[in-house]
C-alpha positions as a LaTeX table, in Angstrom:
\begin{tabular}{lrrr}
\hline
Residue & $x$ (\AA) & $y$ (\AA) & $z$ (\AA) \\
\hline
Unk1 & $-13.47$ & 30.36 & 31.73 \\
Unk2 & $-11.53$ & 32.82 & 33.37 \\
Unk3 & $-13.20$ & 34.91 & 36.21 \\
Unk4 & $-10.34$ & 37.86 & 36.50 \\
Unk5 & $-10.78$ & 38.94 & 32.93 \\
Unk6 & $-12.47$ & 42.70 & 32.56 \\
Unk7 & $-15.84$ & 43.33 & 32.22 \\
Unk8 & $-16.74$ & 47.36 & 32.59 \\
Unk9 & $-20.86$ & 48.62 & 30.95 \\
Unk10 & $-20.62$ & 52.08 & 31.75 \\
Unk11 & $-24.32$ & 54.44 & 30.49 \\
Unk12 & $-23.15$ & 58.04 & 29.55 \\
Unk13 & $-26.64$ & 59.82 & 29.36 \\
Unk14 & $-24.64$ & 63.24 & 28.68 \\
Unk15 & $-22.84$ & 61.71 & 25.17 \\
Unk16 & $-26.11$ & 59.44 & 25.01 \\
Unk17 & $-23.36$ & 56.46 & 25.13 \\
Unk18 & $-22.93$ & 53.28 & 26.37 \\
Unk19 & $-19.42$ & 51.56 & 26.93 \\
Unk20 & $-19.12$ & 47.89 & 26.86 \\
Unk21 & $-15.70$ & 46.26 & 27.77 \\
Unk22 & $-15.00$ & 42.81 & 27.97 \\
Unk23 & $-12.56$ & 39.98 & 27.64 \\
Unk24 & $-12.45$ & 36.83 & 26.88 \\
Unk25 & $-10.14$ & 33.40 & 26.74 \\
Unk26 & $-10.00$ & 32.99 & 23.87 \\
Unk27 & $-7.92$ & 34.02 & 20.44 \\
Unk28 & $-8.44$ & 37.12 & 18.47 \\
Unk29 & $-9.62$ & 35.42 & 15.20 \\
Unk30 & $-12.31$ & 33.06 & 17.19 \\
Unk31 & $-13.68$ & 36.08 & 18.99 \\
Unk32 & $-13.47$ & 38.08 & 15.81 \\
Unk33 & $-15.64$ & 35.07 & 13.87 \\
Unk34 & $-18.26$ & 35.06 & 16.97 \\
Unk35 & $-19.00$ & 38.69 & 16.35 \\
Unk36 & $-19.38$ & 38.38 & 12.76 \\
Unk37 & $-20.56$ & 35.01 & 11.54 \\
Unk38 & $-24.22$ & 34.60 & 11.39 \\
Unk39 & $-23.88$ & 30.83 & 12.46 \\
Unk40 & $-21.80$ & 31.66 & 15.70 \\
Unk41 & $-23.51$ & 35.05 & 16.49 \\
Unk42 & $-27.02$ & 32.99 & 16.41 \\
Unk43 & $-25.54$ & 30.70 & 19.05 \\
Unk44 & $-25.63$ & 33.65 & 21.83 \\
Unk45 & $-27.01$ & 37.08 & 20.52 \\
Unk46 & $-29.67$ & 36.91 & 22.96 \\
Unk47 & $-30.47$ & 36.35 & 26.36 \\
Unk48 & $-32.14$ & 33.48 & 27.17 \\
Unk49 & $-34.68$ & 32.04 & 27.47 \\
Unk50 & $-35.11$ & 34.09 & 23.78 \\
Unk51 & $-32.93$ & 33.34 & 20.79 \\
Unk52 & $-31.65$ & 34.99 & 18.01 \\
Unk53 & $-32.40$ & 34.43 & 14.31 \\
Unk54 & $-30.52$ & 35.85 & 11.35 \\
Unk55 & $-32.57$ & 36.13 & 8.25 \\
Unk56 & $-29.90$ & 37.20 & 6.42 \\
Unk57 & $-26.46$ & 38.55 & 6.86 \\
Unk58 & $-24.02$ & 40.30 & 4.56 \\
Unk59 & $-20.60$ & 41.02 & 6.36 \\
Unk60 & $-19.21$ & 43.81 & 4.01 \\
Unk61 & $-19.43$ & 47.82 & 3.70 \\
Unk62 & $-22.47$ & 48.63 & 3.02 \\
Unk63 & $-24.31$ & 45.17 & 3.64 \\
Unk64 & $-26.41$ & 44.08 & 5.79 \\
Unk65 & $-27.55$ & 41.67 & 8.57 \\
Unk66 & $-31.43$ & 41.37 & 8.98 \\
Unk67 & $-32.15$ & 39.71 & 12.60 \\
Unk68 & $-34.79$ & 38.74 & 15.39 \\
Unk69 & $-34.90$ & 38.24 & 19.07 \\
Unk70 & $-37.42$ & 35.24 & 19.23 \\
Unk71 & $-39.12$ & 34.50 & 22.48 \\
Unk72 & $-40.19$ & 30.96 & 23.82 \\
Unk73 & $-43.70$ & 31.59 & 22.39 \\
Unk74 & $-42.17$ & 32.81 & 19.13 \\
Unk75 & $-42.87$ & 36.40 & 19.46 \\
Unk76 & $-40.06$ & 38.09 & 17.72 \\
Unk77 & $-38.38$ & 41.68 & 17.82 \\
Unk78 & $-36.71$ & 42.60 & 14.68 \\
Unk79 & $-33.60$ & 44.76 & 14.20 \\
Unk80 & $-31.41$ & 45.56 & 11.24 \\
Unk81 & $-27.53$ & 46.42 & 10.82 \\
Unk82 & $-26.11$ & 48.04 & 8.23 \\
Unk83 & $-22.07$ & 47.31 & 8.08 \\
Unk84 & $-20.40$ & 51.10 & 7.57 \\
Unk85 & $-16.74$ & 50.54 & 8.19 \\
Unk86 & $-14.39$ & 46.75 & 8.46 \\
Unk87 & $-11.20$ & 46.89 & 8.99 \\
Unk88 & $-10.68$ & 42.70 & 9.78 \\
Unk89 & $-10.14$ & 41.42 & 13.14 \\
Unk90 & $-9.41$ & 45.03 & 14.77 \\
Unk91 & $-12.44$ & 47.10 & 13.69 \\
Unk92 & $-16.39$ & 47.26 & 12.34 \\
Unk93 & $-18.87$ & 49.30 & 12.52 \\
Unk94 & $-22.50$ & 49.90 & 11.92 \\
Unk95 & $-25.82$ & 51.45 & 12.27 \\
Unk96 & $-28.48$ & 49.76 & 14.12 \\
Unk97 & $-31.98$ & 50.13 & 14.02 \\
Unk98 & $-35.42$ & 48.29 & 15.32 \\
Unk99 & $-37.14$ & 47.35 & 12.63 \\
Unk100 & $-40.45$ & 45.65 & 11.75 \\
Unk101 & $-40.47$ & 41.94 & 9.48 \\
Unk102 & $-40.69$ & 44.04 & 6.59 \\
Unk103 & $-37.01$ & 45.83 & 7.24 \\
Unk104 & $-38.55$ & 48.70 & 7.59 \\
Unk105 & $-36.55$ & 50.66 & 9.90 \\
Unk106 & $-37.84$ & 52.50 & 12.85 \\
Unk107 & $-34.85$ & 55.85 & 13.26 \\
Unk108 & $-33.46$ & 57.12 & 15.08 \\
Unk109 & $-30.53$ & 54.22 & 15.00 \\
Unk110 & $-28.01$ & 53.99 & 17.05 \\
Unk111 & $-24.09$ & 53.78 & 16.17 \\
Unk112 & $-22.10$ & 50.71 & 17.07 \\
Unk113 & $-17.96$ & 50.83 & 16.91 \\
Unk114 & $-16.35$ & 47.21 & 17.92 \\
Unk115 & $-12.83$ & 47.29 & 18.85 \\
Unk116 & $-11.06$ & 44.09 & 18.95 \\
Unk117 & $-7.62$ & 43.35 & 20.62 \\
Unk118 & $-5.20$ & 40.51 & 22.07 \\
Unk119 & $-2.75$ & 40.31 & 24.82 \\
Unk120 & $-1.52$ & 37.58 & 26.66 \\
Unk121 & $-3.91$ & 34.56 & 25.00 \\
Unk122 & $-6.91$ & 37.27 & 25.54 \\
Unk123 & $-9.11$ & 39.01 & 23.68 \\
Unk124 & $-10.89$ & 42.43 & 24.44 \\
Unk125 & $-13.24$ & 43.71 & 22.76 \\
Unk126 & $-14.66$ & 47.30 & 23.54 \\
Unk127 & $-18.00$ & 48.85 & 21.66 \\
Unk128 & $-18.87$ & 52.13 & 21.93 \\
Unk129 & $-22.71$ & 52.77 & 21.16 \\
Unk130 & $-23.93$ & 56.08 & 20.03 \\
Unk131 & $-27.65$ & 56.98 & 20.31 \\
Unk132 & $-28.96$ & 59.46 & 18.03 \\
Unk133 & $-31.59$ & 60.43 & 20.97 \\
Unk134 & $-31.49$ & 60.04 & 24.05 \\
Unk135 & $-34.76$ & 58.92 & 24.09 \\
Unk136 & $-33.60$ & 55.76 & 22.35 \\
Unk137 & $-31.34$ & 54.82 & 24.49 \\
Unk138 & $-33.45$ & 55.15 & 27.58 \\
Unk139 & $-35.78$ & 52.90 & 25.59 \\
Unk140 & $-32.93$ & 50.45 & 25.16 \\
Unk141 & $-31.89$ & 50.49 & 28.73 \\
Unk142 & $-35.53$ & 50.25 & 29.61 \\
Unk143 & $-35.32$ & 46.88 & 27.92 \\
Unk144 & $-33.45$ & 45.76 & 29.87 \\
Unk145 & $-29.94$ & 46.02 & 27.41 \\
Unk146 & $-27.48$ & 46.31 & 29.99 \\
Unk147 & $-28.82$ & 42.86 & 31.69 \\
Unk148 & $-29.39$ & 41.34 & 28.40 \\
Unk149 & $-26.19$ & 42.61 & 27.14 \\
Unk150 & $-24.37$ & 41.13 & 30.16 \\
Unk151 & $-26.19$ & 37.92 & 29.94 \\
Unk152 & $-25.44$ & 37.03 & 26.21 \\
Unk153 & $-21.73$ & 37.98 & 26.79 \\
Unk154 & $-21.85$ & 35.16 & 29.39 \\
Unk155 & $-22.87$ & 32.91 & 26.92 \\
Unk156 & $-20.48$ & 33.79 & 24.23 \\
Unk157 & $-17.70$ & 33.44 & 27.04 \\
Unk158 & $-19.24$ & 29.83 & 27.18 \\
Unk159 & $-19.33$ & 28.50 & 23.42 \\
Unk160 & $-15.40$ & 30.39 & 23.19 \\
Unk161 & $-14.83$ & 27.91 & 25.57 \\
Unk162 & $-16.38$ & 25.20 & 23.80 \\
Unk163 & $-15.39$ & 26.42 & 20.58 \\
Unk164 & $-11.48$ & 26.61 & 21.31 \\
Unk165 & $-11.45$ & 23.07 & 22.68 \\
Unk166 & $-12.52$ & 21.50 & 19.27 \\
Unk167 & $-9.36$ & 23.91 & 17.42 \\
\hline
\end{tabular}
């Protein structure tokens, strides 16, 4: 793990945006398959002590992955994706919305845009996520997303680590 590589979460309230930034050592295509593997993202998509748990997961326009943040006493929080643009290992989109075990959503969503880029043995990714309300995303920062965020970012800077040592 590197310590000098960028890390910027900037909250836009006017544009009802948040910014995420960050890089990490590792190689585009490992990064890329961290982001959209169900096996890999279930290894750090969510801040511990919770964990996360794909039901099901469908990396294509148009599908879908179905997910929960579980907590120690197995309380979980339920959200669902729906992929609406992939353009591999540079670009993906999609909508995200709470949701309850059913899959029933719970709107407004909010619009996620993943960037993905390498320079120098790096890898940067940047999202850009749109609330619908503003409203939502006070809920989300409420939450606590933006430590959260931070805090599973950490890990997945960890298992890269781990990960590019067994390629």
């Amino acid at each position: 793990m590197k310590n000098n590589l960028l890390f910027d979460f900037t909250v836009d309230k006017a544009t009802k945006t948040v910014l995420v930034t960050r890089e990490f050592a590792a190689d585009l295509s490992l990064v890329w398959d961290a982001f959209t593997k169900k096996e890999i993202l279930d290894q750090w998509w969510a801040p511990k002590p919770w964990a996360s748990k794909t039901k099901f997961m469908n990396f294509e326009v148009g599908g879908k992955r179905f997910y929960a943040m579980v907590s120690p006493e197995g309380q979980e929080h339920w959200s669902l994706q729906q992929f609406t643009s992939i353009t591999p290992k540079t670009n993906f989109k999609y909508l995200n919305a709470f949701a309850d075990a059913a899959e029933n959503p719970e709107l407004p969503a909010s619009e996620w845009n993943l960037s993905f880029s390498e320079e120098n043995g790096n890898t940067k990714v940047s999202i850009k996520i749109y609330n619908e309300s503003l409203a939502r995303m006070e809920k989300m920062i409420e939450m606590g997303f933006e430590g959260g965020f931070t805090m599973t970012l950490n890990y997945l800077d960890e298992l890269l680590a781990t990960l590019s040592q067994k390629r």
